[in-house]
N, C-alpha and C positions, 0 to 999 in steps of 0.2 A: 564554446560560446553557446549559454543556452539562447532557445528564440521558442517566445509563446507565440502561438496560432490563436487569432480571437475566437471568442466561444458563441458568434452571432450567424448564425443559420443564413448561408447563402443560398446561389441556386444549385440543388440536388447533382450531386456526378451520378456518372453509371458506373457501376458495380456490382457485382453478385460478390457474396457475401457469406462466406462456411462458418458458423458458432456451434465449438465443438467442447460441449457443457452446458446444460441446461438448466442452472440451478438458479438462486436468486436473482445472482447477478446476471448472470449469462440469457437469461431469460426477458432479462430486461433491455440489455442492450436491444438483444437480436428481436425482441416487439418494435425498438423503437426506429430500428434499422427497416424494419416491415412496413412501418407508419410513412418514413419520408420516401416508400416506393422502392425502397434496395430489395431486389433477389435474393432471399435469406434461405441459405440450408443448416438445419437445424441435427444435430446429433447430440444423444446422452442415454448411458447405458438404462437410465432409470424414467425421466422425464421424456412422455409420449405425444404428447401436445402444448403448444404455444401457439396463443391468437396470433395469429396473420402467417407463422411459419413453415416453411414446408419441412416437417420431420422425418428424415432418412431413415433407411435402414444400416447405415455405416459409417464411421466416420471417413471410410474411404468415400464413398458417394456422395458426400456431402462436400468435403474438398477439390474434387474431379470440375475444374472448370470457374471456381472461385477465383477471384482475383490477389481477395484479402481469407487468409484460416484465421478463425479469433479461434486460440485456447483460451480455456477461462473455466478447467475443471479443478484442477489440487494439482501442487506443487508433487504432490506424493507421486501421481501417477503422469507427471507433464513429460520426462524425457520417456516414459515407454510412449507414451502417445505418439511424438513427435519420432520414434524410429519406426515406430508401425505405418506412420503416412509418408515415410521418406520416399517409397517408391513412387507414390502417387504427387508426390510436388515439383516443381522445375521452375524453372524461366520464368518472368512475369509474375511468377504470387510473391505474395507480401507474407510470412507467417506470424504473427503478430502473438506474442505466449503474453497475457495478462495474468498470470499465477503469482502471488508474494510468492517469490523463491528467492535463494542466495545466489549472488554473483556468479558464485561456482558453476551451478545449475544452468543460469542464464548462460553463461559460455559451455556449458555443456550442448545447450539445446542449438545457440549458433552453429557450433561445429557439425551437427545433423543437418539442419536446414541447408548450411552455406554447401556443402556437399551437392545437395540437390539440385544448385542455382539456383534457390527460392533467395528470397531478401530476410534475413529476420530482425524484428524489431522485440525489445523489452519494453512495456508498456505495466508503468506501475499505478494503478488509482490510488489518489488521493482524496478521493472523501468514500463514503458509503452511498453506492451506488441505490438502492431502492428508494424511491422517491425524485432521482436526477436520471436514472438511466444514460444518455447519449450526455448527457450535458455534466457529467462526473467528471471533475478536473484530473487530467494525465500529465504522468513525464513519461518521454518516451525515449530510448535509445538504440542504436545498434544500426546497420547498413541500410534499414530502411525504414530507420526514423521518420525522417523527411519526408517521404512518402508517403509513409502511412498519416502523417500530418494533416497532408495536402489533399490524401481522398476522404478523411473522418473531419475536417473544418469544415467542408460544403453543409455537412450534416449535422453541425453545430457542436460537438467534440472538443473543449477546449483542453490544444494540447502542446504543453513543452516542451520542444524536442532540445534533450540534455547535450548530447554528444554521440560521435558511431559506436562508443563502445559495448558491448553486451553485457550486462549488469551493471551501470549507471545508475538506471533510473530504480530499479530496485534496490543499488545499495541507499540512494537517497531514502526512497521511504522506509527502509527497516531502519535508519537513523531516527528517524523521524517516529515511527514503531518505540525505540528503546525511553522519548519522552511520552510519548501515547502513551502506551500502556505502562509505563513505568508510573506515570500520570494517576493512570487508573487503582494500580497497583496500592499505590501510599491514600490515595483517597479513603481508597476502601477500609483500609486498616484503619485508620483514622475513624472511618463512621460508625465502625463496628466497635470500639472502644465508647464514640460519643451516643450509640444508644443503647449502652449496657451505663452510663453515667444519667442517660434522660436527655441530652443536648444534640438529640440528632439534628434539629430543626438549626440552632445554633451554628453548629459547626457546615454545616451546606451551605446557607448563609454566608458565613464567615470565608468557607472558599470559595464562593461566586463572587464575592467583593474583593477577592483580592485578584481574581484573574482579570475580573473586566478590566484593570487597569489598559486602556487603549495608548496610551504615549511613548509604547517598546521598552521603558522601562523595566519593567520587572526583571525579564530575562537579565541584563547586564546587571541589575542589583543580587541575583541569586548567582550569578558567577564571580564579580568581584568581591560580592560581599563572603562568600564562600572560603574564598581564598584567603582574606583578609581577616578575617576569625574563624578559622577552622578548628583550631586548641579550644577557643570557648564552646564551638559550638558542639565538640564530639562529646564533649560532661553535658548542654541541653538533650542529644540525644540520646545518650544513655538513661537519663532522667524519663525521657518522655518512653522511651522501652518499661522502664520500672513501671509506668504508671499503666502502659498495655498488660504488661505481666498480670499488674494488682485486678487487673478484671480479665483478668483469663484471654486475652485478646495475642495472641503470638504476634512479635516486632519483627519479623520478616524484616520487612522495607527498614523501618527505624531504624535498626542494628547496622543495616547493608550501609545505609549514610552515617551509620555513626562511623564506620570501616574507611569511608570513602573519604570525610574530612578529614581522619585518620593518619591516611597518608597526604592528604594535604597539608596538615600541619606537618608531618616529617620532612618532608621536602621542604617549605618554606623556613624549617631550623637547620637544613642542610645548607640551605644556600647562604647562610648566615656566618657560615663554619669557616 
């Protein structure tokens, strides 16, 4: 059962505060953690100063006495981090890993923390933090979702807590990842075709009118309609490949959906059978 936490700034808890990653993001939380008066220890092997923060020499020194550890450096280096601080965590802290990682990952990093009798939470942002810092929409899951909820909503934090599991809230948004950038992905191919044709102007246009549609339709139109002509629609995209080809533009994406209706139509001629 998920349960959002409103995103409306009550009165401040007490908390100290370890953000162990000082980069764009990380930097922005932990300013704005600074601002509503939280005790912030600040660590990153590269990043030496943040207004309001007090910058350690360790990520052990920085954890030592926090209530809440925000990770929030790279997926790449999140489970060394998180066995380098094992010794240093216990009872009472919340370890809160914000890295897009895989599931895997996220139950890798549980299994370290929960060793420790720390609480760990998966904490995936959903929008791009610079510009929102504290107020970036969250899902959150794992043993101390809830928790971490109920210390980061005083602070205006709006967050979802998915369910206990460890890699919930991250397998959500790499779902969500696969229409993003897959999103991104077909766009691009598209503009890069439409201004070796001169219609760049055109075709940006043409796809901001068709997103605004606000009434939810779209989505259920591009799934049943999908399914529903997928034989016709794998000869449009073959066509529309051709027509990337003819300007030198690689159909990447194109080709990948022409593959996908592909087998949509095989299937829909199977269940026929």
């Amino acid at each position: 059962m998920e349960t959002t936490v409103p995103s409306h700034p009550t009165q401040p808890v007490s908390l100290a505060v370890a953000v162990l990653g000082l980069g764009e993001a990380g930097a922005a939380l932990a300013s704005d953690l600074a601002a509503q008066g939280v005790p912030v220890r600040g660590w990153d092997p590269v990043v030496k100063e943040v207004p309001s923060v007090a910058i350690v020499s360790s990520a052990s020194e920085a954890v030592r006495g926090a209530e809440v550890v925000v990770s929030i450096n790279s997926a790449r280096v999140a489970l060394e981090v998180a066995r380098n601080l094992a010794p240093d965590l216990g009872p009472g802290q919340v370890f809160a890993d914000f890295n897009t990682a895989s599931p895997s990952l996220k139950e890798s990093l549980h299994g370290v923390v929960a060793a420790t009798g720390a609480e760990f939470v998966d904490v995936a942002l959903m929008a791009p933090v610079p510009g929102r810092g504290l107020r970036t929409p969250a899902l959150a899951s794992g043993v101390g979702a809830r928790r971490f909820a109920a210390l980061f909503q005083p602070l205006g934090m709006p967050v979802t807590v998915v369910d206990e599991r460890p890699g919930s809230a991250a397998s959500r948004k790499l779902l969500r990842s696969v229409f993003m950038k897959g999103l991104a992905a077909v766009l691009l191919e598209g503009l890069a075709a439409a201004e070796k044709l001169g219609w760049a102007e055109w075709y940006k246009e043409e796809v901001a009118a068709t997103l605004r549609e606000s009434d939810g339709s779209l989505v259920e139109r591009l799934i049943t309609g999908s399914r529903k002509h997928a034989a016709r629609r794998v000869h449009e995209m073959n066509a529309a490949a051709e027509l990337l080809l003819a300007v030198e533009v690689p159909p990447r994406v194109s080709l990948a959906a022409a593959e996908v209706l592909r087998e949509l139509a095989q299937g829909e001629n199977a269940g026929r059978t």
